[in-house]
N, C-alpha and C positions, 0 to 999 in steps of 0.2 A: 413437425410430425409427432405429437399425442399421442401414445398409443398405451394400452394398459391389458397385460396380458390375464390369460386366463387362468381363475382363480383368485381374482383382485377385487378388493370393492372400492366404493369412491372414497374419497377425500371427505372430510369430517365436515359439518356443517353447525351451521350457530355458535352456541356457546360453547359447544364440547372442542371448537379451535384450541380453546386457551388451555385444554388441558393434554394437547399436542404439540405446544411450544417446550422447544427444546432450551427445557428449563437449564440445565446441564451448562449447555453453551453462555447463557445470559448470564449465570453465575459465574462465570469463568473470565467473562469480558469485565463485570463488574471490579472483578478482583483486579486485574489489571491496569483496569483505570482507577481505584484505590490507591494503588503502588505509586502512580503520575501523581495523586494529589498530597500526598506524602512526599515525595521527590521537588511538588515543586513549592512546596511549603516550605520545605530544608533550604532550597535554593536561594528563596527569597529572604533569609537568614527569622524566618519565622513571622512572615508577616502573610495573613493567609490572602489578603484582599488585592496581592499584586496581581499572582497568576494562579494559585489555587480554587479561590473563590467563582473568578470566571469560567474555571475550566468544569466546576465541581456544576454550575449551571445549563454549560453546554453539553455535557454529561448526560445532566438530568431531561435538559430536551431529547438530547438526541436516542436515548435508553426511551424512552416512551416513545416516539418515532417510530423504533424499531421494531414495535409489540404492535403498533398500528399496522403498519407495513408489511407484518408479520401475517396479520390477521385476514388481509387481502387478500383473494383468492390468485392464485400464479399468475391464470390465464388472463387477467388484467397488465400484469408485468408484461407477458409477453407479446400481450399489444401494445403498450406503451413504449416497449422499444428502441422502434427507429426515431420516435421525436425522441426520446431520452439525447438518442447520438446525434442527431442532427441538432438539438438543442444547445449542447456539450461543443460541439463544433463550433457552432454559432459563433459561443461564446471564447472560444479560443482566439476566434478570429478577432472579436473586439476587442480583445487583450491589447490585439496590435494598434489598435486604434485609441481605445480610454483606458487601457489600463496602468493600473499604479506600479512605479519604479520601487524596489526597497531590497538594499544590497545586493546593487547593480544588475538586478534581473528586473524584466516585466512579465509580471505573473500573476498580478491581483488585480478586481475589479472592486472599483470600492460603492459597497452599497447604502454607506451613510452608518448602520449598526453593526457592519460586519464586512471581513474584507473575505470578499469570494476567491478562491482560488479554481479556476475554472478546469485545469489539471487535473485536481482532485476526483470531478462531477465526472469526465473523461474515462477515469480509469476505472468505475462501473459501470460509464454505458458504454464503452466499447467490448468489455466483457457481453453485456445483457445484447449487443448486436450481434454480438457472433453467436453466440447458443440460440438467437432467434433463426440466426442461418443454417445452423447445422440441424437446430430440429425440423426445419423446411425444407431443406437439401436431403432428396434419395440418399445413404448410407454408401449404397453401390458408387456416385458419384464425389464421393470427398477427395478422394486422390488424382483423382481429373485436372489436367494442367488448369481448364478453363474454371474450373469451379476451389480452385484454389485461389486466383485470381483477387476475385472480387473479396474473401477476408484481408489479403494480403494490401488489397487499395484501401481498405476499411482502418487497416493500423498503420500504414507509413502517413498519410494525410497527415490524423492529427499527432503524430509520434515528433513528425518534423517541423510543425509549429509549435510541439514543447521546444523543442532543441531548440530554435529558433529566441525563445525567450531569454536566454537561452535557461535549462533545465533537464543536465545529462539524467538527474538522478531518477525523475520521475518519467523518461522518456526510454529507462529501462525499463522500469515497473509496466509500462503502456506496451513494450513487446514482449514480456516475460507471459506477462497476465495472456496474454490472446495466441500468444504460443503451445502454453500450454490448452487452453479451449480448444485449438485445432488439435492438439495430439489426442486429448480426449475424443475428439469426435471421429478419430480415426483417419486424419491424415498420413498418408506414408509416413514411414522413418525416414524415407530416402531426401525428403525434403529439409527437412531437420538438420541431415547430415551437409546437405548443401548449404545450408544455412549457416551453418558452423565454420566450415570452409569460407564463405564469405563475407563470416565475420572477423576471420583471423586478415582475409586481405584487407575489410576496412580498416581496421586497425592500423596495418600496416599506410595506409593510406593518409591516414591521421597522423601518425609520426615524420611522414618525410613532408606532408603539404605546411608543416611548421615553416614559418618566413616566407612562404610564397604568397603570389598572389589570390591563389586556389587553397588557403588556409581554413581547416575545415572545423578547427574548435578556435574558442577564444581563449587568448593571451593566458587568464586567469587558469582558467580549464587545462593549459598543458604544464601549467606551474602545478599545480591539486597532482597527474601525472608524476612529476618529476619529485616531487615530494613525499608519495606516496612510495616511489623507488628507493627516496632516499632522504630522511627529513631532515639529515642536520647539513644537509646543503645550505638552508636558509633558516636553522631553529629561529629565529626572530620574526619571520616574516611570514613564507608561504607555508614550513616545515613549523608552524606555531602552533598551529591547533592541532594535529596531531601528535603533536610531542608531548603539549600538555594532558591530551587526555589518556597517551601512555604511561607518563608519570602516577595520576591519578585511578588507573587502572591497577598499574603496581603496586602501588604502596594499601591498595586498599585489603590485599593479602587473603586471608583463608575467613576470617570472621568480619573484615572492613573496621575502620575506625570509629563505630559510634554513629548515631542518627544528629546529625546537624555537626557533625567533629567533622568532616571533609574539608582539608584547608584548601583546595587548589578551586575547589569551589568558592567556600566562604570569605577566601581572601582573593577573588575574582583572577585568579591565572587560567582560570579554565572556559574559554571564549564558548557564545552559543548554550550557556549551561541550563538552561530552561527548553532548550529546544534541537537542535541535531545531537548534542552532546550529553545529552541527561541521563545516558544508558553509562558514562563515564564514572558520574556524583553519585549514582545508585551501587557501582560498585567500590569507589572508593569508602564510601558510607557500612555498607553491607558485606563487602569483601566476594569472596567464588563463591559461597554458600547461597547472598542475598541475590547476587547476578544469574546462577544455577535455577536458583528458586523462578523467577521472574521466566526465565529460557522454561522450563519446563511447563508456566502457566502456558505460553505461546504453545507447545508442543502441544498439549490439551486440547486449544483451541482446534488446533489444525487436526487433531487426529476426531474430534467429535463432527467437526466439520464434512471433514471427508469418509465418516461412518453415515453422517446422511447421504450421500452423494451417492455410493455404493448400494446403498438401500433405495433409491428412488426412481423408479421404474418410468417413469417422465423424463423425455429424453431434453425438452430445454432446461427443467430443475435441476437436471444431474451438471449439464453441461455450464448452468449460470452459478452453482455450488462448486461448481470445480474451480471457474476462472476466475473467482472470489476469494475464495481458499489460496491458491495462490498467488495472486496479487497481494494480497494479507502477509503468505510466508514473505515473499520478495522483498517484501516494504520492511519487515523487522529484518531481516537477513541481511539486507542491503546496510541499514543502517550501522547494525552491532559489528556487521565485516569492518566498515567504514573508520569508527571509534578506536579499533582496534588493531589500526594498522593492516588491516587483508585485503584492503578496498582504496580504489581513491573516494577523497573526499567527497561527496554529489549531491550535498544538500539533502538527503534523506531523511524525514524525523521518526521517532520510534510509537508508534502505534499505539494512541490508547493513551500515550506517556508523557508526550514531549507536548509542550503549550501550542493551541491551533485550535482554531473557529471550522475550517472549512475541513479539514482534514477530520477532527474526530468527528463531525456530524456526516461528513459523506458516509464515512469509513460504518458508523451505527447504522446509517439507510442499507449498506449494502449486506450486512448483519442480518437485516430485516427480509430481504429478499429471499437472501439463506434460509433464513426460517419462515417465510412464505410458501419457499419450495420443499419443505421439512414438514411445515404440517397439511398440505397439499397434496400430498402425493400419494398415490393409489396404492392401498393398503394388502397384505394379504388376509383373504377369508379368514 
């Protein structure tokens, strides 16, 4: 449901697109991902061609991508849609069938030049599905058992073939993201709060189905748990990777030790350091100042993000801006909770930062759609 109240003119047309792209935002991501190719420059003890160089590439695709993507008029998005999800799906499902094992998960589809992570493609169209439901869906009708429904089949489907891979980390991100899309679109609280409720009993369901037959995570997965409670149960083994990168958090103090001086990096104690872990080398390097810095760029992001949203009188613009945005926050929130001991460990990588093909070029498309719906959207007189 399009609709553009009165006093509105259209959406900008031709060339004058490019001078309604939310330069702001594109500046801001850049920076970002600067910080990752510096980070994984250091990493690789200065060798730019391990994982900087490829990343500075997929960068460069996927930053133009996004000015393309941009440039498209919405109303093409939000017919594209439901193939997006059914597409996304698809490919989830062949995971189970061709997809590549790597550190005991299946979760990549390997395409020869690039390994797809199909998770990824997911966690933008399952957003782009629901703000194409809510801007079709009466207003009157969102809090309707029946018509909650059908979001709610839309996100457990493929939420439980992440898990399934298994992939607790990103199978948050997949109900976070379309959580909030529905609160946006004015689903009750009341549901929410049920929600909540019956996510304290899973929980609780998770903890006692350990050793049974009805065991609802895997082995590995209630060790990440029990380590996360308490890492020096096993500092050598399960309680490793997070100790090391509390160490390395620690010591990197108020100003950090110097750019390429981080020892738990450069003398390889710090496991995942290119990739879950990078938000660790950055502050060890950097110290609270460099790690502040970086938290604040995110903040930006997220608050320019959500100043289009609020401005966009497009009710599937506002609502595919919103469940973008935070899908975005989750994925950095998730990871830095993680690093830092406030999270169990979940495979999360940091946005923009940590080395990945399908991650940062989904994560720039879905950028792009942001600012599809930014410079699209019905203007005032």
């Amino acid at each position: 449901m399009t609709w553009m109240s009165e006093g509105t003119r259209p959406a900008p047309t031709g060339i004058s697109k490019i001078l309604h792209i939310n330069w702001s935002l594109a500046i801001l991501l850049t920076a970002v991902a600067c910080a990752g190719f510096l980070m994984l420059y250091s990493v690789a003890d200065g060798n730019i061609g391990v994982w900087a160089r490829p990343q500075m590439i997929r960068f460069g695709i996927g930053i133009v991508a996004m000015f393309i993507i941009g440039l498209i008029p919405l109303h093409f998005w939000r017919g594209v849609s439901p193939f997006a999800y059914i597409s996304a799906l698809l490919l989830l499902v062949a995971v189970e069938f061709v997809g590549v094992t790597g550190m005991g998960a299946q979760r990549w589809i390997d395409l020869g030049f690039m390994r797809l992570q199909p998770s990824e493609v997911m966690k933008i169209a399952l957003v782009m599905a629901l703000a194409l439901y809510y801007d079709w869906l009466d207003p009157k009708k969102v809090s309707h058992p029946v018509w909650v429904a059908a979001p709610l089949i839309l996100t457990i489907i493929p939420v439980l073939l992440v898990l399934k891979q298994p992939d607790l980390g990103t199978a948050i991100l997949l109900g976070g993201g379309a959580a909030v899309v529905m609160f946006l679109a004015g689903v009750s609280l009341w549901y929410f709060i049920t929600a909540g409720v019956a996510g304290v009993g899973t929980v609780a369901a998770v903890i006692y189905s350990r050793g049974t037959e009805y065991q609802l995570l895997k082995d590995y997965q209630y060790r990440r748990i029990e380590t996360f409670l308490d890492p020096s149960i096993d500092p050598l083994g399960a309680g490793y990777h997070i100790t090391q990168s509390k160490i390395a958090l620690g010591s990197g103090g108020l100003n950090g030790r110097g750019y390429m001086e981080g020892t738990q990096s450069r003398l390889n104690f710090l496991p995942e350091k290119h990739t879950d872990f990078i938000f660790t080398t950055l502050a060890e390097e950097f110290g609270f100042i460099g790690s502040s810095a970086l938290l604040v760029l995110y903040a930006l992001i997220i608050i320019f993000c959500m100043s289009s949203m609020l401005g966009n009188r497009n009710r599937f613009g506002a609502l595919l801006t919103g469940g973008i945005t935070a899908t975005f926050f989750f994925f950095f929130a998730v990871n830095m909770a993680m690093v830092m001991g406030l999270a169990p460990v979940v495979g999360v990588p940091l946005p923009l930062v940590s080395y990945g093909g399908s991650a940062m070029l989904v994560l720039l498309g879905a950028f792009g759609l942001v600012q599809s719906a930014h410079v699209h959207r019905p203007r005032s007189s």
